[in-house]
C-alpha positions as CSV (number, residue, x, y, z in Angstrom):
1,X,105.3,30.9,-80.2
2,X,104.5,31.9,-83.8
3,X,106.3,28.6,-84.8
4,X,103.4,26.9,-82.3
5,X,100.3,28.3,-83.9
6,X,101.9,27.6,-87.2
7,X,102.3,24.1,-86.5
8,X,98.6,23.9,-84.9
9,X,96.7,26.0,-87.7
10,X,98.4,23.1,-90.2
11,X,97.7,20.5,-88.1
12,X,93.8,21.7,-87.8
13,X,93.8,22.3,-91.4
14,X,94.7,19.1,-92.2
15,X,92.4,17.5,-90.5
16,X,89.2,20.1,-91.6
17,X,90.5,18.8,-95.4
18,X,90.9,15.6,-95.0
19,X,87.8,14.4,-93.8
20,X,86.4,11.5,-96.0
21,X,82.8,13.1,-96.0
22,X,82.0,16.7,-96.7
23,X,80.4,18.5,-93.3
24,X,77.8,21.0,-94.3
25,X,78.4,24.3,-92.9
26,X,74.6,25.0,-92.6
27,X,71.6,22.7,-92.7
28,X,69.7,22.0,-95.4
29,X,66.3,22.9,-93.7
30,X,65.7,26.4,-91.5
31,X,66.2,25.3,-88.2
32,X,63.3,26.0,-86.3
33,X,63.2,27.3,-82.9
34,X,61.1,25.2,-80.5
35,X,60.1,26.3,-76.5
36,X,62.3,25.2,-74.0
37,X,61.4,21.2,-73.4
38,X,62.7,21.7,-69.7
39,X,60.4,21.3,-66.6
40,X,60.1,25.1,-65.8
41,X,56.4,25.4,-64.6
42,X,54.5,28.3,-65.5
43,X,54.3,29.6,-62.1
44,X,58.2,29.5,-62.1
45,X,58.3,31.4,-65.4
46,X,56.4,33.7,-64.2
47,X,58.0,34.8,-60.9
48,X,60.9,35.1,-62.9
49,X,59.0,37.3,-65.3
50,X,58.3,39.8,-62.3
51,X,61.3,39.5,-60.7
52,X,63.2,41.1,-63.9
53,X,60.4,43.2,-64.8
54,X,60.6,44.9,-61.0
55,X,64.2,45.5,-61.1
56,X,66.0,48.5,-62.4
57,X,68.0,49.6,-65.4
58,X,70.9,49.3,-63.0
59,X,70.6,46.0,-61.0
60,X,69.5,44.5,-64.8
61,X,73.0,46.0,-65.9
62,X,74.4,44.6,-62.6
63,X,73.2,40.8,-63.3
64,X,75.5,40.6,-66.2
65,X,78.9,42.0,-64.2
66,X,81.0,39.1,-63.0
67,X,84.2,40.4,-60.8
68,X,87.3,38.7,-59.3
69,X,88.7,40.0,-55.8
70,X,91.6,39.1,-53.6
71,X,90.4,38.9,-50.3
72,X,89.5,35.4,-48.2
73,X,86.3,36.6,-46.0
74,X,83.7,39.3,-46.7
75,X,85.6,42.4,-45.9
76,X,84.0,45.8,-46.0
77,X,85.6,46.9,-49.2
78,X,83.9,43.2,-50.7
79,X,80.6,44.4,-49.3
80,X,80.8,47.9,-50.7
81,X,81.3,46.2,-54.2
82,X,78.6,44.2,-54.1
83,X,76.1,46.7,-52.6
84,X,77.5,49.3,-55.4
85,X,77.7,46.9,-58.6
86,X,75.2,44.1,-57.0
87,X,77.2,41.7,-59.5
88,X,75.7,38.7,-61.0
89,X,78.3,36.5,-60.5
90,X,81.8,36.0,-58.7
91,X,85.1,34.3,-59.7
92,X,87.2,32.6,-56.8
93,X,90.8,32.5,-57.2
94,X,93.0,30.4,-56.0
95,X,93.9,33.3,-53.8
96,X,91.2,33.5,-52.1
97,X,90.8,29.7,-51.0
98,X,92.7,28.8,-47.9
99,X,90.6,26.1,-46.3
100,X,87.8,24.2,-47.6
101,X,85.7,26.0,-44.2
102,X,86.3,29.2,-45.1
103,X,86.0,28.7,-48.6
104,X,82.4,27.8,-48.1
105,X,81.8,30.6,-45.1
106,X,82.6,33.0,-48.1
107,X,80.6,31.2,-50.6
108,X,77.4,31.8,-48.1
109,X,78.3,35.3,-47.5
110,X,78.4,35.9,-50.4
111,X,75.1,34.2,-51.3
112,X,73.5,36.2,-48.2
113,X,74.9,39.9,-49.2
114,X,74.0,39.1,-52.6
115,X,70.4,38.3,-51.7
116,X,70.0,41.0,-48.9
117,X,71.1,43.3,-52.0
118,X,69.0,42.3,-55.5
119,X,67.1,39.7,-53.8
120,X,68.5,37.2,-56.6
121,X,71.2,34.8,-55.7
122,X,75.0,35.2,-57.1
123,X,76.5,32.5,-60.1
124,X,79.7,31.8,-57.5
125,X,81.9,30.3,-59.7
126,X,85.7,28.3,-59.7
127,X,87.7,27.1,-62.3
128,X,88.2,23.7,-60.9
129,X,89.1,21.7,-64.4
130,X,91.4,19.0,-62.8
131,X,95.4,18.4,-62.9
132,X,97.4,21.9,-62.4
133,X,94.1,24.2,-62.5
134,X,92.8,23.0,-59.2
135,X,91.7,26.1,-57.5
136,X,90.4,24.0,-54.3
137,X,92.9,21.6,-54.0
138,X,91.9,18.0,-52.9
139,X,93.8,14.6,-52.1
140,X,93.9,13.2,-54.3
141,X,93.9,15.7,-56.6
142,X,91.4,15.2,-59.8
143,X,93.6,14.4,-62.9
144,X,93.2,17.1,-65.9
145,X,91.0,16.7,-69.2
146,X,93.8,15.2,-71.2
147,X,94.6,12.2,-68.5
148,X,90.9,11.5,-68.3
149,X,90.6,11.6,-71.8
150,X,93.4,9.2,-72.5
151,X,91.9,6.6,-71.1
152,X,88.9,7.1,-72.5
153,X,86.6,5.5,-70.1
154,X,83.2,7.3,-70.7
155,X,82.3,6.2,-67.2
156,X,85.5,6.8,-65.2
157,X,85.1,10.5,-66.7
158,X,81.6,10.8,-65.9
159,X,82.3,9.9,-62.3
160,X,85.2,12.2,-62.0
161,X,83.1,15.1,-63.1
162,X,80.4,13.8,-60.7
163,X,82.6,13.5,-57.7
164,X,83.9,17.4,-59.1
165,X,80.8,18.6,-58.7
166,X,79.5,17.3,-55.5
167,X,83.1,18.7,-54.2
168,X,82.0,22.1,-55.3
169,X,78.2,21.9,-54.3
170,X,79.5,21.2,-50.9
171,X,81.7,24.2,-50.8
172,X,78.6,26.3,-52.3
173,X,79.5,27.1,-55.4
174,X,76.9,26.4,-57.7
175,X,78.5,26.9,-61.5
176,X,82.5,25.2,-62.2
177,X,84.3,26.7,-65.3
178,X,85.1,23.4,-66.8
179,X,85.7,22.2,-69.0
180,X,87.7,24.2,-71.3
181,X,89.5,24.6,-74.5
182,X,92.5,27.0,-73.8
183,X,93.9,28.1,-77.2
């Protein structure tokens, strides 16, 4: 292993000093901060506003918690977490996916607990990158990041990630964990 991170901290370092033109670590002018460009009305804003202003110390504290469990349905002791902790978000593992059905039944149960407890809806997320890390396992199965990025066909990836995501939205999760950079 140590011979591995040898071999990639070279190989990085060679490339960092080889490059034919110098890359600035920091701009030349202050970068400016500028308001959000996005489509967020004010109305929006400021419902949000209230919402976080209304809440506790403890649901606030709560929003940034994101757990794992192991079970497949919304069991009590699931329920008990999230009306203790009311979590922000939720991981799903690949042992807790047995059918797409059920998969999605626990996804809205978990979307309904979560609201019935902070009023706020839950970040239900899956680590669905592609290849081997398939958590919900399709047929075909999505190639991984480096077979997609072989061929690099901007719009063949584009599509997978397209087709990826509708996958998920279907199954209710609203936030994939991909792509990645595992070091």
């Amino acid at each position: 292993m140590a011979k591995f991170i040898a071999l990639v901290s070279v190989f990085f370092f060679s490339v960092w000093t080889s490059a034919e033109e110098e890359i600035p670590l920091l701009p030349d002018e202050p970068v400016i901060d500028k308001a959000p460009t996005s489509a967020i009305s004010k109305r929006t804003l400021s419902t949000i506003e209230e919402r976080i202003s209304s809440m506790s110390l403890e649901q606030k504290v709560g929003q940034v918690f994101i757990f794992g469990f192991s079970s497949t349905t919304m069991d009590k002791k699931l329920q008990h977490v999230m009306e203790i902790y009311k979590p922000g978000g939720v991981i799903i593992f690949g042992r807790n996916v047995k059918t797409p059905l059920q998969i999605a039944r626990l996804n809205h149960d978990l979307e309904r607990i979560s609201k019935q407890q902070s009023g706020i809806p839950i970040l239900k997320m899956v680590d669905q990158e592609g290849g081997s890390v398939s958590r919900i396992r399709t047929r075909p199965m999505a190639p991984s990041a480096l077979a997609l990025g072989i061929t690099e066909d901007n719009k063949l990836i584009s599509e997978t990630g397209e087709v990826i995501g509708q996958i998920l939205k279907l199954l209710g999760f609203n936030m994939n964990l991909a792509p990645v950079l595992d070091i």
